[in-house]
py3Dmol code that shows the C-alpha trace and the ligand (Angstrom):
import py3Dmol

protein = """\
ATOM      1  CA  UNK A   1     -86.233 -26.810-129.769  1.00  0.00           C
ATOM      2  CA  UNK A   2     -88.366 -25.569-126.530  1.00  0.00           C
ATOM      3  CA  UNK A   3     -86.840 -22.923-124.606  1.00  0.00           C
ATOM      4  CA  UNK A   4     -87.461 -21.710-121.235  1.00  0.00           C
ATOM      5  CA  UNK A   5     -86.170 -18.932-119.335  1.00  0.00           C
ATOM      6  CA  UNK A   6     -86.832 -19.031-115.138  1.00  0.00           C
ATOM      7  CA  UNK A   7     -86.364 -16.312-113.108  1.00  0.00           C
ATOM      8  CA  UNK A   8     -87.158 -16.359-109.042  1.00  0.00           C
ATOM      9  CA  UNK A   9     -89.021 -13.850-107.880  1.00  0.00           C
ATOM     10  CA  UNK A  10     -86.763 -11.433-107.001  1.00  0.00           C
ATOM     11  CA  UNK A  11     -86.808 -10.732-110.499  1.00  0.00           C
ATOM     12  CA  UNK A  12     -89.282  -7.616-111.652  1.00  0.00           C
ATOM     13  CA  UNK A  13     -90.354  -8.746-114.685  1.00  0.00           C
ATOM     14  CA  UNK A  14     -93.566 -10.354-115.015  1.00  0.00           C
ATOM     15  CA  UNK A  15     -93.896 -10.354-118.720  1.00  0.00           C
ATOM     16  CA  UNK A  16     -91.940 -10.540-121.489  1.00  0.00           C
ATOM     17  CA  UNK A  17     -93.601  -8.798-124.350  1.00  0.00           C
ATOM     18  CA  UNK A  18     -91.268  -9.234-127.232  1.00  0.00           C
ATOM     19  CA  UNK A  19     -90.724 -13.071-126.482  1.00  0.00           C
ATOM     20  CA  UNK A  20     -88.476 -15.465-128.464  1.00  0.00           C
ATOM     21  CA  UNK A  21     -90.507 -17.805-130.684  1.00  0.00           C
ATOM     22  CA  UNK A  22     -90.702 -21.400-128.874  1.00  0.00           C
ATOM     23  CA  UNK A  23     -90.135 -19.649-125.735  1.00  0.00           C
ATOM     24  CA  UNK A  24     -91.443 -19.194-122.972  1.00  0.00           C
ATOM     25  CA  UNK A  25     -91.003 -17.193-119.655  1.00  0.00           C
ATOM     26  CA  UNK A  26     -91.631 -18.731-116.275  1.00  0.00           C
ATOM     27  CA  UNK A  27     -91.024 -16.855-112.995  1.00  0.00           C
ATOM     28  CA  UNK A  28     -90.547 -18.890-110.064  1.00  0.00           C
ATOM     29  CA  UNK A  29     -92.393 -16.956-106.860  1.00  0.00           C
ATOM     30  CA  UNK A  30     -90.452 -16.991-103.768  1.00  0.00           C
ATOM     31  CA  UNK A  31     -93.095 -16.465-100.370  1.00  0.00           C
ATOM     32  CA  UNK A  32     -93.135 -13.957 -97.873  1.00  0.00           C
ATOM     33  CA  UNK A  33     -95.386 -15.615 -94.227  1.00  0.00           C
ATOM     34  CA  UNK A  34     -96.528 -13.703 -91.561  1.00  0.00           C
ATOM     35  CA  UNK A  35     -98.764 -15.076 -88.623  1.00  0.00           C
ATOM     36  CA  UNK A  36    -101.013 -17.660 -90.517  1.00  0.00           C
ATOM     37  CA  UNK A  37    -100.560 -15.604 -94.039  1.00  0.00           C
ATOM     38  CA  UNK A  38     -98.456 -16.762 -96.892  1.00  0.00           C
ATOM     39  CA  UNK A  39     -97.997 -14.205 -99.734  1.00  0.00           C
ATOM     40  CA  UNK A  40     -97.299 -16.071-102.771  1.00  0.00           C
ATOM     41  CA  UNK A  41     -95.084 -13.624-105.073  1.00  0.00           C
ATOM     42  CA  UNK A  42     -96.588 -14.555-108.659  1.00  0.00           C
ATOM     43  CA  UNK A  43     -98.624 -12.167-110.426  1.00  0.00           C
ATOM     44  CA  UNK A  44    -101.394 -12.085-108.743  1.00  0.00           C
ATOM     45  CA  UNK A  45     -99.920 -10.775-105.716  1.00  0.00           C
ATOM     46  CA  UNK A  46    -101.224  -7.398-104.703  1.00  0.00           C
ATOM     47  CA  UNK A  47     -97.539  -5.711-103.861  1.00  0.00           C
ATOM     48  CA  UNK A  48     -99.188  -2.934-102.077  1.00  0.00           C
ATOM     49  CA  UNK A  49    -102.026  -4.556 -99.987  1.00  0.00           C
ATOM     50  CA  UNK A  50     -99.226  -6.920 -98.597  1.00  0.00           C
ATOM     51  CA  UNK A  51     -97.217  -3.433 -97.368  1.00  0.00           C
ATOM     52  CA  UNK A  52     -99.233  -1.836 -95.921  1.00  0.00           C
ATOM     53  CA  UNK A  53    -100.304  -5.003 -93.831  1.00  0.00           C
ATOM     54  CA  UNK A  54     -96.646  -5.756 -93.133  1.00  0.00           C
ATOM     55  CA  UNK A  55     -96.611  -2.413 -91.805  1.00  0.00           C
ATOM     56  CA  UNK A  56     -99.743  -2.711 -89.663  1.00  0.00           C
ATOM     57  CA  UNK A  57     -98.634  -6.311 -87.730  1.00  0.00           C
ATOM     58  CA  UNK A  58     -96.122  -6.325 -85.009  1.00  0.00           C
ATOM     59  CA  UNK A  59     -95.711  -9.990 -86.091  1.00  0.00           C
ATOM     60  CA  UNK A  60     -92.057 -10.751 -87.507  1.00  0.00           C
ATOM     61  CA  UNK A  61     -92.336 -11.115 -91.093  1.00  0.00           C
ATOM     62  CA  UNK A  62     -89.945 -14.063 -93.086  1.00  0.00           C
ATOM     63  CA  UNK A  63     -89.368 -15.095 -96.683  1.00  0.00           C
ATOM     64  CA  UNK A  64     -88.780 -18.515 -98.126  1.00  0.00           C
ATOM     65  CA  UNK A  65     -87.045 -19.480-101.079  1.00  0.00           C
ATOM     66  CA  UNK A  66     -88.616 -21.888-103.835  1.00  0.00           C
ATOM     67  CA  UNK A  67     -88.485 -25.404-103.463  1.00  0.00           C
ATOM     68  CA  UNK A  68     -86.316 -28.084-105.595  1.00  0.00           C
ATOM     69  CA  UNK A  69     -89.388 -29.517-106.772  1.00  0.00           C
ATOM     70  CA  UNK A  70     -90.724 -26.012-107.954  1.00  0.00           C
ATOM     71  CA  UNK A  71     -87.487 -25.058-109.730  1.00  0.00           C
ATOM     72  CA  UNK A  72     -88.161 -28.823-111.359  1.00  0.00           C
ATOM     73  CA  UNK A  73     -91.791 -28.309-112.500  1.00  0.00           C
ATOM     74  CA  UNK A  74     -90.905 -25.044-113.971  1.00  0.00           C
ATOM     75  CA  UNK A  75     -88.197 -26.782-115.995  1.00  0.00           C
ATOM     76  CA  UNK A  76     -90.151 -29.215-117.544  1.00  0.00           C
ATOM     77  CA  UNK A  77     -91.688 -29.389-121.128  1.00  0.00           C
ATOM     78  CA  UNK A  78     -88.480 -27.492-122.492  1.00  0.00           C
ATOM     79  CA  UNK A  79     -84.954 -28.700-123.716  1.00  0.00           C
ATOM     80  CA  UNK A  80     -83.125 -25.581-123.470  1.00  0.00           C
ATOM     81  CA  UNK A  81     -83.733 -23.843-120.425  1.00  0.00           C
ATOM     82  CA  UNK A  82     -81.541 -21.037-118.401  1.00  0.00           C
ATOM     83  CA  UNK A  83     -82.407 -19.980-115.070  1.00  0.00           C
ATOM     84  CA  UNK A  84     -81.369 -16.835-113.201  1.00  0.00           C
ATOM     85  CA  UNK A  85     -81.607 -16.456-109.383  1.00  0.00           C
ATOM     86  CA  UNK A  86     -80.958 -13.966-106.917  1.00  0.00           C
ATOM     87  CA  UNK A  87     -77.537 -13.856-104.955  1.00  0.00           C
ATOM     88  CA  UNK A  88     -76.785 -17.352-103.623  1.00  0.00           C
ATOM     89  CA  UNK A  89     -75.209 -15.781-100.433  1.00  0.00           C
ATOM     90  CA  UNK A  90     -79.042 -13.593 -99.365  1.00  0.00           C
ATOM     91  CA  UNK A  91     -80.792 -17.018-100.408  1.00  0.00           C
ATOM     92  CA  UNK A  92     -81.301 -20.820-100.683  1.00  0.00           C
ATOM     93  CA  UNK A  93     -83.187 -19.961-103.947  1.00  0.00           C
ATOM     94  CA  UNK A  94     -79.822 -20.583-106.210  1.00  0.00           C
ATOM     95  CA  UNK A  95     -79.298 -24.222-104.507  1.00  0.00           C
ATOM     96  CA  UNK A  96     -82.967 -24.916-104.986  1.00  0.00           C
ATOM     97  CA  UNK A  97     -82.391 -24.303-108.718  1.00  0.00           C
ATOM     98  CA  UNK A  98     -79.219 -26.236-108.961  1.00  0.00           C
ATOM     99  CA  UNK A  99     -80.777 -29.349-107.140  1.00  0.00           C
ATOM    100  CA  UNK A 100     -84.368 -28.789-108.949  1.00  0.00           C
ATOM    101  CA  UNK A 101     -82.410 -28.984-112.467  1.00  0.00           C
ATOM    102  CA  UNK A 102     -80.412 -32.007-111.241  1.00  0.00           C
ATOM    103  CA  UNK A 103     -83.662 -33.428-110.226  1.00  0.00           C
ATOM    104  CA  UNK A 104     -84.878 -33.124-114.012  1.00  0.00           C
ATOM    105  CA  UNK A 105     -82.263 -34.011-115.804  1.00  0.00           C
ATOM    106  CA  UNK A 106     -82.328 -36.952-113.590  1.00  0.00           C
ATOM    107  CA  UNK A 107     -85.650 -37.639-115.805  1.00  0.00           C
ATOM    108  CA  UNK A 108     -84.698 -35.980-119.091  1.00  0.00           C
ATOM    109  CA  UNK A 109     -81.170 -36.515-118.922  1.00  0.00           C
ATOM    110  CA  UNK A 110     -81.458 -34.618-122.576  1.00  0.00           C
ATOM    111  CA  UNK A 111     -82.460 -31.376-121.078  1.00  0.00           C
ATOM    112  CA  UNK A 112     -79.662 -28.790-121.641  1.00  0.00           C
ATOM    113  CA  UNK A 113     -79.954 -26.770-118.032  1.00  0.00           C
ATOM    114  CA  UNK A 114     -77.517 -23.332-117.402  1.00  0.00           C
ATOM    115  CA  UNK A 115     -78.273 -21.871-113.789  1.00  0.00           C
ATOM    116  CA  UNK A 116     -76.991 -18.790-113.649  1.00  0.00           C
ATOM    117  CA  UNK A 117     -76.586 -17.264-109.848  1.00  0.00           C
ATOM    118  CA  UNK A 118     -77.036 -13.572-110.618  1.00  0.00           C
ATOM    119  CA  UNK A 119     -74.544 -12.877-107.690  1.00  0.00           C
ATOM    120  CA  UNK A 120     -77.607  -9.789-107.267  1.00  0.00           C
ATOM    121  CA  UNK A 121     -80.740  -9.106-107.447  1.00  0.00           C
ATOM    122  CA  UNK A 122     -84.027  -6.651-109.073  1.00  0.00           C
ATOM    123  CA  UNK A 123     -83.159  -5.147-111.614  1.00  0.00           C
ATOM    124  CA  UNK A 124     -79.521  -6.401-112.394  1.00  0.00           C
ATOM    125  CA  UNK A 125     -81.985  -9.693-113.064  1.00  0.00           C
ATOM    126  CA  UNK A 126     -84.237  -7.682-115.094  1.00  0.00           C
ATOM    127  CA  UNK A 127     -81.499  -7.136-117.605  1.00  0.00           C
ATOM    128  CA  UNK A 128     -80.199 -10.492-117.704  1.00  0.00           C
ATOM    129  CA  UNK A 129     -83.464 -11.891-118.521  1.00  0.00           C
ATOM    130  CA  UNK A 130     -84.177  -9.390-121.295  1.00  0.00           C
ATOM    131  CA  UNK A 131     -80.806 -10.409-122.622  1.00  0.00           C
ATOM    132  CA  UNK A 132     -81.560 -14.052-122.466  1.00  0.00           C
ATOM    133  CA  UNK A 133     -84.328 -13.494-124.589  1.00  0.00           C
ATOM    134  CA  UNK A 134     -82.103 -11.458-126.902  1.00  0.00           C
ATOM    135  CA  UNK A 135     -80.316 -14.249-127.628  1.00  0.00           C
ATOM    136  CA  UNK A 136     -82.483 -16.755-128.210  1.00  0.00           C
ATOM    137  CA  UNK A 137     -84.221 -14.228-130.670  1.00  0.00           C
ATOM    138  CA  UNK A 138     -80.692 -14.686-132.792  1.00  0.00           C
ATOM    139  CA  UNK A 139     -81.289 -18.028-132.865  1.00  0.00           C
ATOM    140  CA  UNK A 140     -78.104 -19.303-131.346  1.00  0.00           C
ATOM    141  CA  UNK A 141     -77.166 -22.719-129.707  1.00  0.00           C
ATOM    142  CA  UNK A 142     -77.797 -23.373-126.625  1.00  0.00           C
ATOM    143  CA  UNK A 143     -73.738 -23.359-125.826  1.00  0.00           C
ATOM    144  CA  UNK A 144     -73.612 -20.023-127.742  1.00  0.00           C
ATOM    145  CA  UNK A 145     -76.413 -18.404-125.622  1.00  0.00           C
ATOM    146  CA  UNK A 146     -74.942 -19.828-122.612  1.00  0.00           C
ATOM    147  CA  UNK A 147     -71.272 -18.554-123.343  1.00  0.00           C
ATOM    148  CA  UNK A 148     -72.530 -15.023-123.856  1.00  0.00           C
ATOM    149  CA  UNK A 149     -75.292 -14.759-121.300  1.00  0.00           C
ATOM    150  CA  UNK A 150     -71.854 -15.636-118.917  1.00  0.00           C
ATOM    151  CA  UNK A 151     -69.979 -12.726-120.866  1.00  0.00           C
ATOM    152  CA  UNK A 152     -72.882 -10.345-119.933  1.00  0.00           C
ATOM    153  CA  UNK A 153     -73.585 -10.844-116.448  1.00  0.00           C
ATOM    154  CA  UNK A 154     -69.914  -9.536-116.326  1.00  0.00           C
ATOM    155  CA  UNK A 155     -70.877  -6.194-117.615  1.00  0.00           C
ATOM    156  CA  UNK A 156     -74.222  -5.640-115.693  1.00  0.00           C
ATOM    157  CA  UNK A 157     -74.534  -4.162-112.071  1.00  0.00           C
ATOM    158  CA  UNK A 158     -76.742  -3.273-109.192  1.00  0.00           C
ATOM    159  CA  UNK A 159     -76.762  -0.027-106.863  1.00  0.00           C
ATOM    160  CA  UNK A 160     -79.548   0.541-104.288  1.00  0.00           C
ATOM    161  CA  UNK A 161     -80.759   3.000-101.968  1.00  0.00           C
ATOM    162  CA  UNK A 162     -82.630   2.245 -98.706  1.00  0.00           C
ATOM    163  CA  UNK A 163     -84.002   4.414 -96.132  1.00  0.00           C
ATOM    164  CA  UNK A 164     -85.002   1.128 -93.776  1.00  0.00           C
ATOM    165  CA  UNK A 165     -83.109  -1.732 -93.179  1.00  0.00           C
ATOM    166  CA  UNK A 166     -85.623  -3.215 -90.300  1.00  0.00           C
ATOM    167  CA  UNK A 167     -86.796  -6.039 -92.587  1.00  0.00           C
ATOM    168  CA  UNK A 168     -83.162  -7.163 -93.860  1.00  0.00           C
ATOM    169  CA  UNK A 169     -81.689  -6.589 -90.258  1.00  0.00           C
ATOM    170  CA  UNK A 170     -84.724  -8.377 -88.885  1.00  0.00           C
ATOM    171  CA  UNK A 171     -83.992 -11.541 -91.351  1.00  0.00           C
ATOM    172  CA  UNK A 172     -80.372 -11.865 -91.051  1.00  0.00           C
ATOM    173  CA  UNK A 173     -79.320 -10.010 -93.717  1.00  0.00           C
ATOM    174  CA  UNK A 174     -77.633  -7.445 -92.810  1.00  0.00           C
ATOM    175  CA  UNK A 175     -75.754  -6.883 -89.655  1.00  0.00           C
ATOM    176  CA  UNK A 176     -77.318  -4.302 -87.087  1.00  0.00           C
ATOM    177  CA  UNK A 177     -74.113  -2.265 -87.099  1.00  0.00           C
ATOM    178  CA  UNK A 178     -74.635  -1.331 -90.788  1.00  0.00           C
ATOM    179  CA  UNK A 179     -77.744  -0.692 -90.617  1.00  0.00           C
ATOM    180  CA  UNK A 180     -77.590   1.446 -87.538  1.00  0.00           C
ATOM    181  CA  UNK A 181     -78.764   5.505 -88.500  1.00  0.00           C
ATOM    182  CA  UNK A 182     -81.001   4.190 -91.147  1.00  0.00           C
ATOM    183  CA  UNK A 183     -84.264   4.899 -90.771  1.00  0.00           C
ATOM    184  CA  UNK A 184     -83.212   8.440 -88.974  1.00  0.00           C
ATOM    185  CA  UNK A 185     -82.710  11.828 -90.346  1.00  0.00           C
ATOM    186  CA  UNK A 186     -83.306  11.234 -93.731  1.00  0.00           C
ATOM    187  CA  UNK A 187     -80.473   9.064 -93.734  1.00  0.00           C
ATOM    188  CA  UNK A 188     -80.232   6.744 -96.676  1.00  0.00           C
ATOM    189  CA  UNK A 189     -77.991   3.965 -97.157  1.00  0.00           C
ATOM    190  CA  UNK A 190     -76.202   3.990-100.762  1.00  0.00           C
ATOM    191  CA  UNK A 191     -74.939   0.174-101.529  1.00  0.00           C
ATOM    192  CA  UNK A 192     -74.457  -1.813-104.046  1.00  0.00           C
ATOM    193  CA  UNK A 193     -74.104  -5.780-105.254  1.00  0.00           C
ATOM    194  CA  UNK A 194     -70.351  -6.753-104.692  1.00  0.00           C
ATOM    195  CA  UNK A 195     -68.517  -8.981-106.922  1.00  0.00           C
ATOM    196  CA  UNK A 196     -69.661 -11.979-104.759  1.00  0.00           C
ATOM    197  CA  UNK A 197     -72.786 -11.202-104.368  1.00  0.00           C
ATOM    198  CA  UNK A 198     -73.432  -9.688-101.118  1.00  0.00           C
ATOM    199  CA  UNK A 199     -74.941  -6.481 -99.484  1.00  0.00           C
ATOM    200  CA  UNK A 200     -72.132  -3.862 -99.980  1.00  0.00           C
ATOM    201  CA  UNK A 201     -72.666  -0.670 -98.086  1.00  0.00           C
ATOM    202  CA  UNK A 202     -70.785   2.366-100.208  1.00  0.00           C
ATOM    203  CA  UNK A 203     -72.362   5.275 -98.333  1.00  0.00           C
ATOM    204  CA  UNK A 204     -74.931   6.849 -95.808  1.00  0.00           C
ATOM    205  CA  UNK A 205     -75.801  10.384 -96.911  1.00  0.00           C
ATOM    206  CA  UNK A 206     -78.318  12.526 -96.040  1.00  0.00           C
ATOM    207  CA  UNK A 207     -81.181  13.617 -98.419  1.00  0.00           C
ATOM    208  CA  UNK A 208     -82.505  12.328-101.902  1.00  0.00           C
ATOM    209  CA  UNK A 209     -80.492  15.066-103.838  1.00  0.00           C
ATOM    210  CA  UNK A 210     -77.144  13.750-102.445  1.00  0.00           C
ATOM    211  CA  UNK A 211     -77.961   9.986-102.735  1.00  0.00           C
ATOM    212  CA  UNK A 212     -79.277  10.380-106.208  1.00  0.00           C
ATOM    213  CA  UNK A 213     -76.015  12.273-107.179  1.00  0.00           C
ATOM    214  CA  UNK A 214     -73.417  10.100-105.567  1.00  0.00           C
ATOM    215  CA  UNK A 215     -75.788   6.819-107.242  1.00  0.00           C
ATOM    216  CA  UNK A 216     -74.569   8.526-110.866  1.00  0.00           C
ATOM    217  CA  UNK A 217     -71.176   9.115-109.538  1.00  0.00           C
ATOM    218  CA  UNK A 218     -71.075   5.243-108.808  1.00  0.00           C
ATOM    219  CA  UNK A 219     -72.517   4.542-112.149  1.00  0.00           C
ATOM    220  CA  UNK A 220     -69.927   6.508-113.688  1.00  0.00           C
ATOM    221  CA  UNK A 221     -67.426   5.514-111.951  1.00  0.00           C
ATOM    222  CA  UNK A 222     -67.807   1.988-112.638  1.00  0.00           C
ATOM    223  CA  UNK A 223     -67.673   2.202-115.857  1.00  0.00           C
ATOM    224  CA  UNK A 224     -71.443   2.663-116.861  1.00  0.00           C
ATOM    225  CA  UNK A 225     -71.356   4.709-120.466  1.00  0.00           C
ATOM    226  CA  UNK A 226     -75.247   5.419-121.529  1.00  0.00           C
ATOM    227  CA  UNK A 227     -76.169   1.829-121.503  1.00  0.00           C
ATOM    228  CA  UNK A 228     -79.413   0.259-120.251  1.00  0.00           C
ATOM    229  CA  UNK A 229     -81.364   1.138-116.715  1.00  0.00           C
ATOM    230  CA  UNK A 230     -83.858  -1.079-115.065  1.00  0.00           C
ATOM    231  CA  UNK A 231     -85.104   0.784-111.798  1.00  0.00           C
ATOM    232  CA  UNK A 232     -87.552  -0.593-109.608  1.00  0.00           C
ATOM    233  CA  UNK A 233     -88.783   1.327-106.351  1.00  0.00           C
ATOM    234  CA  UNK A 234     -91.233   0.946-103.111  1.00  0.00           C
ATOM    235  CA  UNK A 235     -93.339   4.122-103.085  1.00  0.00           C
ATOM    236  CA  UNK A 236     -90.618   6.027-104.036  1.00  0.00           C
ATOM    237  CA  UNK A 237     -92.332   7.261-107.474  1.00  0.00           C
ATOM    238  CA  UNK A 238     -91.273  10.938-107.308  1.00  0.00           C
ATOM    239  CA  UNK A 239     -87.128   9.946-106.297  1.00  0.00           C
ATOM    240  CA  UNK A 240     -86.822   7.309-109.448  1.00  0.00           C
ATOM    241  CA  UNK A 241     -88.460  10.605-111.876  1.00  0.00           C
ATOM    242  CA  UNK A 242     -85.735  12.347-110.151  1.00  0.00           C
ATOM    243  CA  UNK A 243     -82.968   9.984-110.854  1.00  0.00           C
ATOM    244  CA  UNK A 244     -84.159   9.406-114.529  1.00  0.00           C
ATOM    245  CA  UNK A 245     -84.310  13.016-115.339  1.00  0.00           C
ATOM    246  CA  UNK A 246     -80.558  12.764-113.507  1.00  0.00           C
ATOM    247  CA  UNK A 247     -79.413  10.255-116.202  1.00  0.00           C
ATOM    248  CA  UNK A 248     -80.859  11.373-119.009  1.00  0.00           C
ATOM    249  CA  UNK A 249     -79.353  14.510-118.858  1.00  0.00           C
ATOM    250  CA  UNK A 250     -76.047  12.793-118.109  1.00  0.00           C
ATOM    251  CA  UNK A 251     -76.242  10.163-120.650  1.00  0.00           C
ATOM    252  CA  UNK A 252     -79.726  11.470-123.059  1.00  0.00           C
ATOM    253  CA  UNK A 253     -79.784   8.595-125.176  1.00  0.00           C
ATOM    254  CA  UNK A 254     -79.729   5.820-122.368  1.00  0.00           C
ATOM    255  CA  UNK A 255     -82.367   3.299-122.120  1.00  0.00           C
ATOM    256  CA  UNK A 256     -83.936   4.052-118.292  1.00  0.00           C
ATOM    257  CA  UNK A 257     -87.145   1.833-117.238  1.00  0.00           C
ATOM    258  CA  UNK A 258     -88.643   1.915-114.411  1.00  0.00           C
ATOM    259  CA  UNK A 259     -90.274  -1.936-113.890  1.00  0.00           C
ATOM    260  CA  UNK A 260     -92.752  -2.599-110.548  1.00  0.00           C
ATOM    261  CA  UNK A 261     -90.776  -3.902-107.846  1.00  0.00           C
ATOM    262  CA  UNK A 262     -91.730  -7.435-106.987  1.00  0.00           C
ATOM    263  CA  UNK A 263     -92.815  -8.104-103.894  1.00  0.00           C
ATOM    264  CA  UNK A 264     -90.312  -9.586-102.310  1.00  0.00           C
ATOM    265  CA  UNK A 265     -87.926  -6.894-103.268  1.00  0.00           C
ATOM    266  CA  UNK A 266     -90.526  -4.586-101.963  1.00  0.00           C
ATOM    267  CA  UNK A 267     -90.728  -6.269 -98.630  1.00  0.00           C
ATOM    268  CA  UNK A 268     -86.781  -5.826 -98.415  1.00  0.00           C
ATOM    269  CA  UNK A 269     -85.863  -2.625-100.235  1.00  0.00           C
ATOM    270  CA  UNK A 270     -89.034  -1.061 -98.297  1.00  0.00           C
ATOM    271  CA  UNK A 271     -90.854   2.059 -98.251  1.00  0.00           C
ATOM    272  CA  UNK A 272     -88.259   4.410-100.205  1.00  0.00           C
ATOM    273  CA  UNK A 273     -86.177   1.561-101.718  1.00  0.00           C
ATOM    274  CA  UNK A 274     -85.018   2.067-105.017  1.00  0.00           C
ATOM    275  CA  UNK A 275     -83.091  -0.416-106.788  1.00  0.00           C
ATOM    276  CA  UNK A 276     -81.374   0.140-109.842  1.00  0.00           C
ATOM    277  CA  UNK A 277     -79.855  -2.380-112.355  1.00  0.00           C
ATOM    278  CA  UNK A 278     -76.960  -0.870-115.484  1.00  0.00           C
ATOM    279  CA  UNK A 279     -74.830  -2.108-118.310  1.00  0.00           C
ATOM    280  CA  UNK A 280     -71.339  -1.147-117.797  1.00  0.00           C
TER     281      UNK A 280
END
"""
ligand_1 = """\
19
X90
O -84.493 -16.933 -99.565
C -85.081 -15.952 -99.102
O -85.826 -16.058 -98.131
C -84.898 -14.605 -99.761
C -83.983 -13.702 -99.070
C -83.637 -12.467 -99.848
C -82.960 -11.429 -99.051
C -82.400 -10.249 -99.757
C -83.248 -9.451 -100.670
C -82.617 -8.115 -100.930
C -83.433 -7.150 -101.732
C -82.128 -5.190 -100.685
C -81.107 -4.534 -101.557
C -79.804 -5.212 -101.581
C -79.570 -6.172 -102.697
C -78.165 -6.708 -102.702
C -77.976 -7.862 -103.608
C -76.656 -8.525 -103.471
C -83.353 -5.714 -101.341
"""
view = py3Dmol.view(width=600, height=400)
view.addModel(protein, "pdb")
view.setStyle({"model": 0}, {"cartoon": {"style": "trace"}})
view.addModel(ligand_1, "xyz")
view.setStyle({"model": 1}, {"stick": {}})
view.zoomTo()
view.show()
């Protein structure tokens, strides 16, 4: 039995190192166009060349989700596949899956297909993904890795911290009046993934110290016990060292990675972003 595991692009990981036998990892890029530019976001993308020319045009900057027909070619050549998306409410990327995997089984009608709408995004995804692969390494049924793949996106969460909104006010996702004071001051915006999947704004505060403190706080507070941490940032190297030294001496056995930010996290989290994915 073929598996696959698909992941969009809002998904960090690029690789899986320690990958299931008959498995293998496909990551579906979702594009970011400006002017006559498309910026595919596979692995060849150069995250920080596309920044810093984001920054430099006055030109509105948009994303697009990936096709049906891309979700479909990435599903084929596998019978068990499960694919993970970013937040169906911030994207069409979740319905592209759903029809693309329709669209296949339309073909293969023997295809066992799970789509799983992460209700999130970054590194909440990261963890899911390494989990999938977990369980496909315990060579379970498909059914099996399906039931608790569903059990464990119950336990996982997102928190984020953004100190510019521009790009997800600019796009329609998220209202102006949220994101007003951002971007001032040293005002950052503490949020986190709601339980359906939208932007959820928890706190402005000013300074790294204070965000990074009431980000544990929120971790704690939801339940988060020395479990697993996938952070991802945009050029904010020196604040994730800060919140991992935070953690670990809060919780010094935990598991805290920091993965590259994709790029089209990057172009919405922005300079300063930091996203952060936990087990609870
Ligand atoms: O389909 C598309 O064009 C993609 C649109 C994606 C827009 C949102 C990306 C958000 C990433 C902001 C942090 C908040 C994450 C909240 C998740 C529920 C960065």
């Amino acid at each position: 039995m073929k598996w696959k595991i698909i992941a969009d692009s809002s998904c960090n990981v690029r690789e899986i190192k320690d990958i299931a036998e008959n498995t293998e990892y496909v990551r579906v890029p979702l594009t970011l166009n400006v002017e006559e530019k498309v910026y595919i976001d596979d692995y060849n993308l150069n995250v920080e060349e596309m920044i810093e020319y984001f920054y430099n045009s006055s030109s509105k900057v948009t994303s697009a989700c990936p096709s049906p027909e891309a979700y479909k070619k990435a599903c084929e050549g596998a019978e068990n596949i499960i694919i993970v998306t970013i937040t169906g409410s911030l994207s069409g990327s979740y319905n592209s899956a759903v029809i693309g995997s329709n669209m296949l089984k339309e073909e293969y009608s023997n295809t066992n297909i799970h789509v799983i709408d992460s209700k999130s995004a970054s590194g909440e995804i990261d963890l899911i993904v390494e989990e999938i692969n977990n369980l496909i390494k315990q060579n379970l049924s498909f059914e099996e890795v399906k039931q608790k793949i569903t059990e464990y996106t119950n336990k996982t969460k997102l928190l984020f911290i953004l100190e510019k909104v521009d790009n997800l006010v600019k796009n329609g996702r998220l209202s102006k009046f949220i994101g007003g004071a951002i971007g001032l001051l040293n005002i950052k915006l503490i949020g986190q993934a709601s339980n359906e999947g939208t932007l959820e704004l928890l706190h402005k505060v000013r300074g790294t110290k204070k965000a990074l403190s009431k980000i544990v706080e929120e971790m704690i507070n939801s339940g988060y016990k020395g479990g697993k941490v996938r952070i991802s940032h945009c050029y904010a190297e020196e604040t994730f060292k800060e919140l991992k030294e935070l953690i670990l001496k809060n919780f010094p056995s935990a598991s805290v990675l920091n993965i590259k930010m994709s790029g089209l996290c990057s172009f919405y989290a922005e300079k300063g972003g930091i996203m952060l994915g936990y087990e609870i």
